[in-house]
Structures are given as C-alpha cells and as structure tokens.
N, C-alpha and C positions, 0 to 999 in steps of 0.2 A: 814573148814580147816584153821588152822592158818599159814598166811606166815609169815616168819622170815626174818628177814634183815641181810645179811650179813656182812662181814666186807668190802670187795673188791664191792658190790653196795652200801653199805653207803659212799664209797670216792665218787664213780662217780653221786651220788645224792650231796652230798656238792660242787662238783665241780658244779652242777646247780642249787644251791641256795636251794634243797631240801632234808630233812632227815627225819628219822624214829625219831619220838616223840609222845611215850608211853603216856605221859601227857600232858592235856596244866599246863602253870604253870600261877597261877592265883596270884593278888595282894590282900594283904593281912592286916590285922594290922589296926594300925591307918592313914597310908595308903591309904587304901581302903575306910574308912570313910570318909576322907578331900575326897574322889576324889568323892564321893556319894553324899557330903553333897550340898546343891541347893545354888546356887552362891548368891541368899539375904540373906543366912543365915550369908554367910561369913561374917567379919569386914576386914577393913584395917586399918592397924597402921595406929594413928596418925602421920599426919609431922609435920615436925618442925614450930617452927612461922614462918610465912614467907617463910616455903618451899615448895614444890611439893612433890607428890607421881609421882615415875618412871615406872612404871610397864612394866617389859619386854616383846618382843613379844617371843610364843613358838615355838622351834623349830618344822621345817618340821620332820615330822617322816619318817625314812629308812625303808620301809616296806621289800625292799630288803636285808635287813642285819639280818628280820624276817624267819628263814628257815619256808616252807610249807608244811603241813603234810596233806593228802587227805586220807579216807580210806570210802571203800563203803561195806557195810552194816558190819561195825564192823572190816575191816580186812584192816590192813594199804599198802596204792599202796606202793609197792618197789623202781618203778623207774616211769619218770617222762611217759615214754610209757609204758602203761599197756592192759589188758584184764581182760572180768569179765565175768563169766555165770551165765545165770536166766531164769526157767522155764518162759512159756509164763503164764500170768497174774499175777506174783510173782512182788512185788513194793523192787527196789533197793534206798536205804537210804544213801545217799552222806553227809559227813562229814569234817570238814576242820577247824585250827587254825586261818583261816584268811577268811575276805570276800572275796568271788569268784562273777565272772560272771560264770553262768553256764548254757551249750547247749546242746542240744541233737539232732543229725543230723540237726542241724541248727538250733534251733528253740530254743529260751531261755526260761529254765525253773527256773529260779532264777537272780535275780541284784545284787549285794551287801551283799549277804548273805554269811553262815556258813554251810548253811544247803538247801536241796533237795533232792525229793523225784520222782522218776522215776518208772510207773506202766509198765510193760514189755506188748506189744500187744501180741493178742491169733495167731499170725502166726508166723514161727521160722524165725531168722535172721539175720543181722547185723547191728547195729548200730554203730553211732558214738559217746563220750561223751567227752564232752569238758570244761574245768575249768579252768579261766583265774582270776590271782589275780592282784592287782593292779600297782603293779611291773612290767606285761607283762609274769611272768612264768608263763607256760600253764601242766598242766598233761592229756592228752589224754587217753582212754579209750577205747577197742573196745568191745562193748557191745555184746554179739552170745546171742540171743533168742532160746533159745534148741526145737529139736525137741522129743516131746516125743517117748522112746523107745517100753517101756511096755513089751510084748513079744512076738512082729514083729522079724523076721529074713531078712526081707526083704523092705528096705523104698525106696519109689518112681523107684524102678527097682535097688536100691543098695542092694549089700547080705551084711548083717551086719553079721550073723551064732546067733549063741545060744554062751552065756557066760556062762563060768565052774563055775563059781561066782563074786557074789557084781554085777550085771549089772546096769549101771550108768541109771541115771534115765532117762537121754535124751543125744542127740548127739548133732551138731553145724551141722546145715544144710548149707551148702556153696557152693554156686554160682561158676562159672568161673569170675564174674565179680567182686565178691569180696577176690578172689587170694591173691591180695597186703597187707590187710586187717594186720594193725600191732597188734604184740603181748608183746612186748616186745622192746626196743631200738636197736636191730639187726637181729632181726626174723620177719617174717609176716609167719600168718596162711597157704600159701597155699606150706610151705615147709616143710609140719608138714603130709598132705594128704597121705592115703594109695595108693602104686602102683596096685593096682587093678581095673580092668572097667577103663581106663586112658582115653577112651574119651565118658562117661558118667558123666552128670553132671542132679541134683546136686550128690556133694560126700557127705558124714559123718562123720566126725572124734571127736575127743577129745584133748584137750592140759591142760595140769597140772601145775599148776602155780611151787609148788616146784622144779620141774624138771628144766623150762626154770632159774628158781632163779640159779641151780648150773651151767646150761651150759651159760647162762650170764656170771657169775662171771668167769668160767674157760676161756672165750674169752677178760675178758677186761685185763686179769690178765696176759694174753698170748700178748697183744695188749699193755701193758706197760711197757712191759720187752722186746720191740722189737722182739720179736719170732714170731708172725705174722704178715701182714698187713690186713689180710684177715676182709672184713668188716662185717663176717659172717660166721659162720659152714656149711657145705654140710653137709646136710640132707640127709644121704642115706638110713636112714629108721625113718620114726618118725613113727604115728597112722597107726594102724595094726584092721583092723575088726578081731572077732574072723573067722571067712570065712576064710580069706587071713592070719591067722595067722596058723590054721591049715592045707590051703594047701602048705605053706611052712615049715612044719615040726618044726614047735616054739615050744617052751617050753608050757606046756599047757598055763599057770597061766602067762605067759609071762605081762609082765608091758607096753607092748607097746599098747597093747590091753586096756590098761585104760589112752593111751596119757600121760604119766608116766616115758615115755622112747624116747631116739634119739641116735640112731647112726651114730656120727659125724666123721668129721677130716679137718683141713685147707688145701684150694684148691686155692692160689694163682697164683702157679707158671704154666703158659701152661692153666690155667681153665678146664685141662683134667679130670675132675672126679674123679681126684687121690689125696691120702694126698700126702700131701707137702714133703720134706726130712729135716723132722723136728733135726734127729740129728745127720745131716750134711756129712754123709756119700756118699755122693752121687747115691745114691741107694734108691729107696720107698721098704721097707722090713716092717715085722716084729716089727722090731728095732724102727721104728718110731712109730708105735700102741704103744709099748710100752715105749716109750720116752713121748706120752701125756700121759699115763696111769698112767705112776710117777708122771708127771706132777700135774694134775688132784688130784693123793692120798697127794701128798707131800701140797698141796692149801688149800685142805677142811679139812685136818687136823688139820691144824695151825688157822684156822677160827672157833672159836666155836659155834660162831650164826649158823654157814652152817646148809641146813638142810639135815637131813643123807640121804643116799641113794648110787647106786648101778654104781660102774664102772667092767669093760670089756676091755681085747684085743683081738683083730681077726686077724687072718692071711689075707693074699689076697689069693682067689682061681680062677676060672675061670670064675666069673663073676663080681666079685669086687674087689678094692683094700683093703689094713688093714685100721681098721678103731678102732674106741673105744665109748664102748655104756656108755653112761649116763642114772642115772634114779633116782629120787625121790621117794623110795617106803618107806622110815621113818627108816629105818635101814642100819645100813651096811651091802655092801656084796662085795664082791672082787672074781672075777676070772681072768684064761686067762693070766696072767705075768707069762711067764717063767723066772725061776732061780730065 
C-alpha cells in the first residue's frame, strides 16, 4: 500500500524538523569530483614570497536545518509517530536521508547508519522501533507482529466470523497491556478495538494507515482553526470483526471490518461521550454531524495529495450520540448530509 503525505501533515511534519522527500538529492558535477578526489592528490596554490597559506576552518553542519525522511520497507512514515505491520518471520527494511541511531524495544540494531534491517519474531506482537538522528529528532514506530488468520473464525477464544472477501492475511493480537500502544501522533491502538467480548483479552483487530492519514489531518486541521481543543477523536466505533459486524446489522462489505474505518466526533466539553456543539447552536443535533461532515468534505478537497476515501452522517438514536464516519477505502463516497 502506498501512503501519501498530505498537505495538512506535511505542515505539522515541518513544524518538526521532518518531511516527505521522494528523493535524496545527491551532489553532482565537478562537485562531486573535488569532493571524492583523496586529499594528496589535491595542490594548494602557491603563496606569495614571503606569505602564508590561510586555510579556513569548515563550518559545523546544521543537521537540523537537514529535514528527515524515514520509510520502512519502501513506504515513507508520514508523521514523526507512526505504525507498521509484519507477518511473523517477514525482515522489515528501514531507510533514511540521514544517519540514525536505531532500537528496537531497546536494543540497538544500527549506530550511525542509513540503513537497518529488522527480522519480525514467529510469535505475534508489539514492538517498539526507535530512530534517533543526530539532531535529537526521533520517529517512533510501533511495530504489531500479526497474528496469522488463515481460516480460523475463532483465535484464542476471540470470534473473528468468516469474511465476505479479501480476508487480511493476519490480525494485530493485542494485549491489555499494550492498550496505550501509539499509532499515529493522537491515536494509540487500543481506541481502535472492537466492542465485543470487552473483558476478554487478548482482542484482534486491524488499523489502516490511509484512514488514520485523513482522520489525523481532519483533527490537526480542526486544532488550528480553534474549532476544537480536543487532543484526540472519540472512537465510537473503529475495528469491527466480521462476528460483531454482522450481529449488529453492518453493511456486509463494511470498511470497518478491514480497520479502514472510524466513527468519530470531538468530546471536549463535559468528556460525556457526546460530540461537542460544533456549530454553536447550543444544542448536540444532527446539525453538528453535519457541520464536520462539511468540514471534513470541504479539507480533503482542497488537499490533493489526501487519500480518497469515504465520509458519513449519523443521527443520534438511543444509544449514541451524532457522529461522522471516516474511511480510507481509495475512492470516494458521500452519504448521510441532508439538504
């Protein structure tokens, strides 16, 4: 899968010293020669009768003023907290413009380097990966060791069901103890978990990098226009087994069932579980599902890196409040705004 950088996370990667770069840009020319060429070969001009050669000292280099581009096996991280999935015994390939120090749950697998190679252990899980350049900027990584699915319905006492198609090849087996577990600069893994078997662990789920790409962008974008303080979406439904996806009456083919999908809203005010009264009415209606739904269309519009994918408004009924789903499925699709 290719991630795409948007416009609204390439400011807040600039604002931390890090960006999306397609290429390194390499020196070139004669250049590149003087700089290759072995310091006996050089001359130095003659001085004068009677003078000296001055020879300046070289400046310190601003490594910080060098933006950092990380991407592991081939696909460039977005933001400076990321996630990455890998079958067990699968070697993930770390890449980088600059030299790194590089860890993995503690334990450095590179000094000074560009480059690192991480062989994923045969049991599923969570790791940590860590990449510190010389500068001090770090890009974090949380590494889920999938567990494979194959065509179980059922792992460790969790009902995953039978998928209607494309069944992903493994899940992210997750602990209670790795709940906190970051995904993303405002999200961690364990707000992502399907409402089902809630005090069974381990759970199963999935998360899609495209998807958190738009719902990042739609929070930082809401967060610099003062429209929320909120330091994070309420997750009122992310990763959906097919099980729990059909016994609440979902769309077959539903996107949440491939971790694809989140149905959010900002919950500032009271932390009641309710969207916020985004527009201003004083009143939680409708009206506000669809005050982000504009939102939301009016953002990824104007963005043409965004990657496409699917909005929604909901009413509130009598066990939720309005809310608005997001989803990454590579196309657009729109429902759910009245008028």
């Amino acid at each position: 899968m290719k991630v795409l950088m948007t416009g609204v996370a390439a400011a807040a990667l600039a604002g931390a010293g890090l960006t999306f770069l397609p290429h390194f840009q390499m020196m070139g020319g004669a250049a590149a020669e003087a700089a290759n060429e072995p310091a006996s070969d050089r001359t130095l001009a003659e001085p004068p009768e009677g003078g000296e050669v001055a020879i300046a000292a070289s400046e310190p280099v601003d490594l910080s003023a060098t933006p950092l581009t990380v991407s592991l096996d081939g696909e460039t991280v977005p933001h400076p907290v990321w996630h990455h999935l890998v079958m067990p015994g699968e070697t993930i390939a770390l890449a980088s413009n600059l030299p790194l120090s590089i860890a993995m749950d503690g334990e450095t697998l590179a000094q000074n380097s560009e480059m690192a190679d991480w062989t994923a252990p045969d049991t599923p899980g969570t790791h940590r990966l860590v990449a510190t350049d010389a500068a001090g900027r770090t890009v974090e990584v949380s590494v889920f060791v999938l567990a494979p699915l194959g065509e179980e319905e059922v792992l460790e006492g969790y009902r995953i069901g039978t998928y209607p198609a494309d069944a992903p090849e493994g899940l992210i087996r997750l602990t209670e103890a790795d709940m906190d577990a970051p995904i993303s600069p405002n999200f961690t893994i364990g707000q992502f978990i399907c409402k089902q078997q809630p005090g069974h662990w381990p759970k199963f789920l999935l998360v899609s990098p495209t998807m958190l790409i738009r719902v990042e962008a739609l929070l930082a974008a809401m967060q610099a226009e003062g429209l929320t303080q909120a330091p994070s979406f309420f997750v009122m439904s992310g990763y959906r087994t097919p099980f729990y996806n059909t016994a609440i009456g979902s769309a077959r083919f539903s996107r949440h069932m491939y971790g694809d999908a989140a149905d959010i809203y900002p919950d500032v005010v009271g932390g009641d579980g309710v969207m916020d009264d985004l527009d201003g009415d004083g009143r939680i209606t409708r009206a506000d599902a669809e005050y982000l739904y504009d939102y939301a269309e009016s953002l990824y519009t104007a963005d043409p890196a965004m990657p496409e994918g699917g909005i929604g408004a909901y009413s509130a009924n009598a066990v939720h409040g309005p809310f608005v789903h997001i989803d990454g499925r590579g196309h657009a699709a729109r429902w759910g705004r009245n008028g």
